[in-house]
N, C-alpha and C positions, 0 to 999 in steps of 0.2 A: 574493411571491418575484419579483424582478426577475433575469432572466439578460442577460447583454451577453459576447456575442463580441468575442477579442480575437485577431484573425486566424482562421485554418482548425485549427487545433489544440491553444486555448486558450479557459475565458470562467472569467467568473465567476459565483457566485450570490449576491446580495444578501439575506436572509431580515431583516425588517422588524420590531419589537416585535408588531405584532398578528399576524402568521406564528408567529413563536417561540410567543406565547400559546397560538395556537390548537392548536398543534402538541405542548402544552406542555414547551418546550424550553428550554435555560438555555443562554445563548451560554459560559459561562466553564465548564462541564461537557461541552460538544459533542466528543465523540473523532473520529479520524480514521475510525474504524469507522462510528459516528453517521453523519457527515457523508458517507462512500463511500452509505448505505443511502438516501441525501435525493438525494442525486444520482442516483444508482441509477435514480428516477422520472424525469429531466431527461433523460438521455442515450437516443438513439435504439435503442441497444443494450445487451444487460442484462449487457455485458463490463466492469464497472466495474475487473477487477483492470490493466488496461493504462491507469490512467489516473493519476496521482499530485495530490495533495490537498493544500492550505494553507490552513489557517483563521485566520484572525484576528477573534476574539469581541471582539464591543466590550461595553459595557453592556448594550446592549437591542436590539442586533444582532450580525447573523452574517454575517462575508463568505469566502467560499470559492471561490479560485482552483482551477482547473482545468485540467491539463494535458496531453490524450491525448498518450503516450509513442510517442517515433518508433522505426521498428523492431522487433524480437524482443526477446525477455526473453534475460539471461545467468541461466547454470545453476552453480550452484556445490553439491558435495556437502559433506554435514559426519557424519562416522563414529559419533558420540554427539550427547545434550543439552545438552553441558554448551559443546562447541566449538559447538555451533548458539547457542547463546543467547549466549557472548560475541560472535559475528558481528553478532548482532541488535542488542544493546547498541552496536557502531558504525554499525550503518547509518540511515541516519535515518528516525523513526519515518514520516512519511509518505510513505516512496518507495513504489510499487505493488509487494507483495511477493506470492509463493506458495509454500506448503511441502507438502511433499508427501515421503512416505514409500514409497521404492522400492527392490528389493532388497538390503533391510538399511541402507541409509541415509538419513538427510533429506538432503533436494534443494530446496535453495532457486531458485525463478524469480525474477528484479528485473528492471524494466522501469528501464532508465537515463536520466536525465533527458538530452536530450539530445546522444544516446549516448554519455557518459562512463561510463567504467569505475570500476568500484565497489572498489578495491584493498584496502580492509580486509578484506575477504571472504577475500580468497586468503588473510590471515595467521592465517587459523581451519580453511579450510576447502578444497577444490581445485577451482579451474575447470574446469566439463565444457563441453568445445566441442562444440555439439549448434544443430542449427536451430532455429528458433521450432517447427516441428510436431513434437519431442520432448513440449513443452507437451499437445498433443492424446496422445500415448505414454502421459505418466505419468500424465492424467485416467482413461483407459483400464485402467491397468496398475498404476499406485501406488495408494497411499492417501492421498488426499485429506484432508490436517490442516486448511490453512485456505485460504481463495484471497482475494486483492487487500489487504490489512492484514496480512499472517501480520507481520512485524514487531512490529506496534503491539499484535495480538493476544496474541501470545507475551509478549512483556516483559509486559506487563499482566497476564499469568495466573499468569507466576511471582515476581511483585513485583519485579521489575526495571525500573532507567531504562537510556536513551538516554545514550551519551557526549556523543551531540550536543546534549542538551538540559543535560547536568550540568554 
């Protein structure tokens, strides 16, 4: 596994054919979920949901950029399943996501890539304007569904893609 920094809050991870082996891993199966848990070991801190993930599998390797997300997470609530999961279906699957279930609704967290705003969200679902330490509130206080992939996780669970990917 070769890491190389690319500035203060970005690297990447190189993972090698004899890595993958031993690991026994398949670069064109690797999910973002997979690849949050590999990094997981790399990062100084075990906060992997604030960090968003790109993998590109080659044949017999695996490279995985790396992006700690500047900023707080945006909060967006959604009143059912069914608005939460078309939200999901536009957002793209590897943004750092969390969902979390809080007085009767899912509450999605998103760490924005470079604090852009996530506008599909709002046409599913309604922005909660809340600080980063609501984040510590609903770990507290909600119910805890998924943290750092809930995106990638959810579509995955209920057989659904990505607009972004389709």
């Amino acid at each position: 596994m070769d890491i190389q920094a690319i500035g203060s809050r970005a690297f990447t991870v190189y993972i090698g054919e004899p890595e993958l082996h031993r690991r026994n891993i398949e670069p064109q199966s690797m999910t973002v979920s997979d690849a949050r848990e590999l990094v997981r070991g790399v990062l100084d801190d075990s906060d992997t949901g604030s960090v968003s993930l790109e993998l590109y599998p080659g044949r017999h390797e695996l490279l995985i950029f790396v992006r700690r997300n500047a900023g707080e997470p945006e909060f967006y609530s959604f009143p059912d399943l069914e608005a939460l999961l078309e939200a999901l279906a536009a957002l793209s699957p590897d943004a750092a996501s969390s969902l979390f279930f809080y007085n009767g609704a899912y509450i999605l967290a998103v760490w924005p890539v470079e604090g852009a705003r996530v506008p599909a969200l709002c046409e599913f679902g309604a922005p909660l304007p809340r600080p980063g330490a609501f984040l510590l509130h609903l770990r507290e206080h909600g119910k805890i569904i998924r943290e750092g992939d809930a995106a990638e996780a959810f579509l995955r669970a209920f057989g659904r893609q990505t607009s972004v990917n389709s």
